[in-house]
N, C-alpha and C positions, 0 to 999 in steps of 0.2 A: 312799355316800362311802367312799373307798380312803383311810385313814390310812400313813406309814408311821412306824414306833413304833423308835428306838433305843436306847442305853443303853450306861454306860460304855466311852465311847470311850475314855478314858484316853492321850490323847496319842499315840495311835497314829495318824498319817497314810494311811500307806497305805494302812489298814484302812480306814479312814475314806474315803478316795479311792473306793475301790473299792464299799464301798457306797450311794456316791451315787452311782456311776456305774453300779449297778443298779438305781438306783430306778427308771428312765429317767424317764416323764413325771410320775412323782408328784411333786405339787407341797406336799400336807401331809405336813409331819413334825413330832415328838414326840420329845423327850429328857428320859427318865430319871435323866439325873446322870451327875456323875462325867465332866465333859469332859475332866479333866489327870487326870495320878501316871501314873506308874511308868516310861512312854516318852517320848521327848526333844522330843516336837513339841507342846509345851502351846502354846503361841501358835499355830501356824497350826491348830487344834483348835478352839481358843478365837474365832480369830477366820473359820471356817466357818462356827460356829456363830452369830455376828453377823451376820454379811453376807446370812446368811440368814433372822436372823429369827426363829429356831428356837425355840418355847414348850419351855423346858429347865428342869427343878428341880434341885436345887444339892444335890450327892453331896457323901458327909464327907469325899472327898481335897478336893472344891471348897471346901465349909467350911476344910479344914485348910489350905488355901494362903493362905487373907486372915485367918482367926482365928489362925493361929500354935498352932491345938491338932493331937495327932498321934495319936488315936484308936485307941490303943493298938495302934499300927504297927508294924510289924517292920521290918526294916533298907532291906528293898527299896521297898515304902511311904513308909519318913520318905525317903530317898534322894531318891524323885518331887518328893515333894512339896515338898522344898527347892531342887531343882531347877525346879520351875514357879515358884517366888519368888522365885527369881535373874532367870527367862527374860522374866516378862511385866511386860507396861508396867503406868503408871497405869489408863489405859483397858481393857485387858483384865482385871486387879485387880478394877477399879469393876464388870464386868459380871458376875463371879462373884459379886462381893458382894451386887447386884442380884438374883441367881437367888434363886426363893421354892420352901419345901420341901415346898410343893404348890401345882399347879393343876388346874383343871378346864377342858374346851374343849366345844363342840359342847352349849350350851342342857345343860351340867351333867353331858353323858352318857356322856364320858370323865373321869378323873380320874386324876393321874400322880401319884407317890411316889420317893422312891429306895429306902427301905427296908422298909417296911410301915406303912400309914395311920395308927398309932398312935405308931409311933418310926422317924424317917426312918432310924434308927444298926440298927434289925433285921434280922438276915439271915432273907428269910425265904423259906427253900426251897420246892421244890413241895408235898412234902408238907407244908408247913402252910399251903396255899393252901388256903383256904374260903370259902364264899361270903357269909358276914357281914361280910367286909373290903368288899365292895362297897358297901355301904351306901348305898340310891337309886340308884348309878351303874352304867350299863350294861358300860362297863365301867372295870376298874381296872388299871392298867399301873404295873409298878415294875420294880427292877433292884438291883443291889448285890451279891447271888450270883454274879452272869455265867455262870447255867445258863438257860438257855433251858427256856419250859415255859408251855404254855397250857393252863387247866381250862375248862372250859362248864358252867353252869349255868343251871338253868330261868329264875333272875333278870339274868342276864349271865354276861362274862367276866373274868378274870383272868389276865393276861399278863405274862411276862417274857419280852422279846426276843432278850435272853440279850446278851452283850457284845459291841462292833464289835471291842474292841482288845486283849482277854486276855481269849477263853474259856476256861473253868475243868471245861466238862462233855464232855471229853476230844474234842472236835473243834478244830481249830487255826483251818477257816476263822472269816472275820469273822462276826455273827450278827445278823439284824436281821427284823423282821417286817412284815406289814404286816395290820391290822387294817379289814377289810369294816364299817361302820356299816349300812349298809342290809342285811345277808345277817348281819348278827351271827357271824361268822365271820371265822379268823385264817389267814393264809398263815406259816408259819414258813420263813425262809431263809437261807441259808450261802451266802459269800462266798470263795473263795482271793482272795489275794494272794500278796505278794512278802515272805515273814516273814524270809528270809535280810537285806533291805534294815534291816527291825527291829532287827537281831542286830546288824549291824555299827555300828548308828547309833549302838545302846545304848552298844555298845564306844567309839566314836568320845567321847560325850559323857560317856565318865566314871563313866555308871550298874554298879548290878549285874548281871553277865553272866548270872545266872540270870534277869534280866527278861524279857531277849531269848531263851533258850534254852528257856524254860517255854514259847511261843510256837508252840513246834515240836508239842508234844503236845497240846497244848489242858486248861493246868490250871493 
């Protein structure tokens, strides 16, 4: 079975666009957190991810937009995330509020996080991927850094698919992977898109222009 594994969209659409329109026929997919902040399309983000159905765990901008806490956010951060409070309905509210800060799929033998299985709020880079975080599960998938980065070990894996809508590990395209169950093995892949459309949209809605502009380098 071909999973495919996302993470921190963050209101980026046509980051988002773009990697479902790579997926082609795969039909499982996995989110990591973190569907809104920082770019101006939390609703139509948010409701991708409904329509489809998406086993998704609840990122601390998700937390931050229905708990009213700001996670010790800088300006471009708290900015999103008041902005996705403004944007989204009751209904899309209720279904962040619904995300749970872990699940497991596939008889136990994947299990998602946003931050690290002990504190969803951990950044936790590649090098402190280990493989005692897997704990019985084949493997373990999180996100929250938005560096992309797969370990192998003799008991499983441990993936981060790295970000569809603000990478951070100085690549601009989108980032998303798709994780083999029967071959135990991970395809890592990058996306372009159209980040000039990002930039202006930032602009358009108000946001800070360094949202849009970080975009361009991948950080």
């Amino acid at each position: 079975m071909r999973v495919a594994v996302i993470s921190d969209v963050h209101a980026n659409l046509p980051a988002l666009e773009a990697v479902l329109e790579d997926l082609g026929s795969l039909d499982v997919l996995l989110n990591a957190g973190d569907v809104v902040g920082y770019n101006p399309w939390p609703e139509a983000c948010v409701d991708a991810m409904r329509s489809r159905d998406v086993p998704t765990v609840r990122g601390n901008h998700d937390r931050a937009v229905v708990e009213n806490t700001d996670f010790r956010f800088n300006s471009m951060a708290a900015a999103g995330v008041e902005y996705a409070r403004e944007q989204l309905d009751d209904e899309q509210l209720e279904w962040l509020e619904s995300l749970p800060e872990e699940l497991t799929r596939f008889d136990d033998r994947v299990r998602v996080v946003h931050g690290h299985p002990d504190d969803p709020d951990r950044y936790t880079y590649p090098a402190d991927f280990d493989s005692s975080m897997l704990d019985g599960a084949d493997a373990l998938i999180l996100g929250h850094t938005h560096v992309q980065h797969v370990e192998h070990y003799d008991d499983g894996i441990v993936l981060n698919p790295g970000s569809v809508g603000q990478p951070r590990d100085r690549t601009p395209a989108a980032a998303y992977a798709i994780l083999d169950l029967d071959a135990m093995d991970v395809e890592l892949r990058r996306v372009e898109y159209d980040v000039q459309q990002v930039i202006d949209a930032v602009e358009d809605a108000g946001l800070p222009g360094e949202v849009g502009e970080r975009l361009r380098v991948g950080r």
